[in-house]
C-alpha positions as CSV (number, residue, x, y, z in Angstrom):
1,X,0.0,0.0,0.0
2,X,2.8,2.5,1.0
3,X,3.9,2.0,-2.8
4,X,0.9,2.6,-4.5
5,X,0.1,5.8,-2.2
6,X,3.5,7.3,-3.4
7,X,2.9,6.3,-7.2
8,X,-0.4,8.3,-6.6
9,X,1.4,11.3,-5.0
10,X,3.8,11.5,-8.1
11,X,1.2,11.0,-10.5
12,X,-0.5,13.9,-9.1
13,X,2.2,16.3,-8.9
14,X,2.8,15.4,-12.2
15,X,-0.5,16.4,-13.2
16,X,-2.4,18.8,-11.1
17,X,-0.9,21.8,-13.4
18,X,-1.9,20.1,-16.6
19,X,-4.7,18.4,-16.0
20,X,-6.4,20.0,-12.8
21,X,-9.6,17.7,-12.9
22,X,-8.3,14.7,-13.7
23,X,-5.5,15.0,-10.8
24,X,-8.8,15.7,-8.5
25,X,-10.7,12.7,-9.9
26,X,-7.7,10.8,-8.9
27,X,-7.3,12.1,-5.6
28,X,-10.1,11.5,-4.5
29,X,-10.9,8.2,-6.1
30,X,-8.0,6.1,-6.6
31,X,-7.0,5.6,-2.5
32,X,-10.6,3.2,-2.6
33,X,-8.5,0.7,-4.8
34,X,-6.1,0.5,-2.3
35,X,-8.3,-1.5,-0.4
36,X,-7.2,-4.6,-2.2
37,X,-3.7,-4.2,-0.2
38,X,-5.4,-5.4,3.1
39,X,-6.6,-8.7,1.3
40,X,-4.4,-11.8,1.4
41,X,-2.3,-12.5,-1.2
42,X,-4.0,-15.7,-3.0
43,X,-6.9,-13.0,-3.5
44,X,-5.4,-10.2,-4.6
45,X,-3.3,-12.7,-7.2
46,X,-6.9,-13.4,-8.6
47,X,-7.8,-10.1,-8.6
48,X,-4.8,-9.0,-10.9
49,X,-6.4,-9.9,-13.9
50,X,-9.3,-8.3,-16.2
51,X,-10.9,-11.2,-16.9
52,X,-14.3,-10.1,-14.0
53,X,-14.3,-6.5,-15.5
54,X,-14.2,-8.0,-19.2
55,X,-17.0,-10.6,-18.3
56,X,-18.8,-7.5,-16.8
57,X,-18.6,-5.6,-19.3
58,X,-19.1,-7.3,-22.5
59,X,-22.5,-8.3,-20.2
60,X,-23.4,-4.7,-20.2
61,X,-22.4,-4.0,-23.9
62,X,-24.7,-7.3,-24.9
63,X,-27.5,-5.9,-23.1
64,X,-27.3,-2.0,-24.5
65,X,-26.7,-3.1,-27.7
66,X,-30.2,-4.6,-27.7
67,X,-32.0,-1.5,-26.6
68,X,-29.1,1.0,-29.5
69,X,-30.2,4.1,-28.6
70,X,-31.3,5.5,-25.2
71,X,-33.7,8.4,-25.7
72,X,-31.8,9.8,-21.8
73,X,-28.7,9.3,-19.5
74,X,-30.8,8.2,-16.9
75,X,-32.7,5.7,-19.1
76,X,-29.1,4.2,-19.5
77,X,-28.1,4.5,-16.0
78,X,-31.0,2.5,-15.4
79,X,-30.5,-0.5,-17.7
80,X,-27.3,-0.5,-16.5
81,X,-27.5,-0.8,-12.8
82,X,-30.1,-3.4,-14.0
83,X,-27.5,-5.9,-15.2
84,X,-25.1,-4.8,-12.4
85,X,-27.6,-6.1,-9.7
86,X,-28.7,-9.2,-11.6
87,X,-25.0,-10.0,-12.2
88,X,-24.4,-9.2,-8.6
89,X,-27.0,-11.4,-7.6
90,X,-25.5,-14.6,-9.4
91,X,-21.9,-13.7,-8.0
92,X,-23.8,-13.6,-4.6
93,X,-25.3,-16.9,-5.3
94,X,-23.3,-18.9,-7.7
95,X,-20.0,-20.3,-7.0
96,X,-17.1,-18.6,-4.9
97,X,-14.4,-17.1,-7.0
98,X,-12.6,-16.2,-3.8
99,X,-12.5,-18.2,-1.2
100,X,-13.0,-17.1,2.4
101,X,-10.0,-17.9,4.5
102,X,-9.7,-20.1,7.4
C-alpha cells in the first residue's frame, strides 16, 4: 500500500498543473482501490487480472446493444445498474471465486 500511495502522489504532482480535474478525480478516487492491499495475497493474485471487468462488461455492452439508442442518461443509468444487480445477484449466489480464509 505505502507504494501505491507514493505512485499516486507522483502521479498527481505530475499532473495537477496540466490536468487540474483529472488529478482531483484521482485524488479523490483512486485511495478506494487501495483496499485490495489489506486482502491476502491468494486473492489479490486473482484479482490481478481483467478477466471479472471484461465478463462485466461485455455483459453490459450485450444488453445496450439490444436497446441501440437510449432516448436519456438516466434511461441508460438505469439498464445499466439493472445488469449490475442481476449480475451481482448470481456472484452472490453462484460459485465462490474467492475463497474465504480459514
Amino acid at each position: 500500500r505505502p507504494h501505491a500511495e507514493e505512485r499516486l502522489r507522483v502521479f498527481l504532482e505530475t499532473w495537477r498543473e496540466k490536468q487540474p480535474k483529472l488529478a482531483a478525480w484521482a485524488e479523490e478516487n483512486l485511495p478506494e482501490g487501495f483496499t485490495v492491499f489489506g486482502l491476502p495475497e491468494t486473492h489479490r493474485r486473482k484479482l490481478r487480472t481483467s478477466n471479472a471487468c471484461e465478463t462485466l462488461n461485455s455483459q453490459i455492452k450485450r444488453r445496450t446493444r439490444v436497446v441501440g439508442l437510449f432516448p436519456s442518461e438516466e434511461s441508460l443509468q438505469r439498464l445499466v445498474t439493472a445488469v449490475l444487480v442481476e449480475i451481482s445477484e448470481a456472484w452472490e449466489s453462484g460459485k465462490s471465486y474467492l475463497k474465504p480464509q480459514n
